[in-house]
C-alpha positions in Angstrom: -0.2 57.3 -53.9 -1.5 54.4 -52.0 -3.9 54.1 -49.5 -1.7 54.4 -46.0 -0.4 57.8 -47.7 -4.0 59.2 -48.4 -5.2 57.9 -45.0 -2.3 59.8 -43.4 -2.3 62.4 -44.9 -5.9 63.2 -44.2 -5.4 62.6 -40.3 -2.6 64.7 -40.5 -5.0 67.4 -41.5 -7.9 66.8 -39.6 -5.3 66.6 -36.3 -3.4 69.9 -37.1 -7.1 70.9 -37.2 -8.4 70.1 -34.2 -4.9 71.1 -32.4 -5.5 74.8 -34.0 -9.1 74.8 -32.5 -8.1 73.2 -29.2 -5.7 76.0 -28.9 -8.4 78.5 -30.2 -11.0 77.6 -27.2 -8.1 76.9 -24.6 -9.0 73.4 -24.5 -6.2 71.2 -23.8 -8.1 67.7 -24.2 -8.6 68.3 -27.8 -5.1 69.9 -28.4 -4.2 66.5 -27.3 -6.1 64.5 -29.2 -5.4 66.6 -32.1 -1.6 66.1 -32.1 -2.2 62.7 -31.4 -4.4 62.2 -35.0 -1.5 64.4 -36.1 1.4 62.0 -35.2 -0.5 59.2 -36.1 -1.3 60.5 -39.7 2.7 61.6 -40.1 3.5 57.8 -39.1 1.3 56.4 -41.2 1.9 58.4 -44.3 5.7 57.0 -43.4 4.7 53.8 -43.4 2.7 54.4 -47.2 5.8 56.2 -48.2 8.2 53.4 -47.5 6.3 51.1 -48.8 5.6 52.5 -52.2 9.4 52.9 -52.5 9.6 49.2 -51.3 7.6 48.7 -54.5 9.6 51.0 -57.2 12.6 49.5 -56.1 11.3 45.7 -56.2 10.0 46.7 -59.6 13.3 48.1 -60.8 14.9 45.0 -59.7 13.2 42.5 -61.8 
């Protein structure tokens, strides 16, 4: 795993968790902010993701 996945993973986490709470005390700002740190996270663990297959298929190559 490289660092864009950990990273994004992690704000995937701590965004799902502050979406649940926002929800919990029917506050919409940090519902917002939450999925935002959620969608954020997702594209970032994408970008981690394609990159380490980027790297196993250079590596395959040569």
């Amino acid at each position: 795993m490289n660092r864009d996945q950990v990273k994004g993973r992690i704000n995937e986490v701590i965004g799902n968790v502050k979406e649940a709470a926002g929800k919990i005390t029917d506050n919409k700002n940090l519902e917002i902010k939450g999925k935002t740190q959620k969608n954020i996270g997702k594209g970032q663990a994408d970008f981690g993701d394609l990159n380490n297959n980027l790297n196993k298929w250079r590596l395959k190559r040569t």
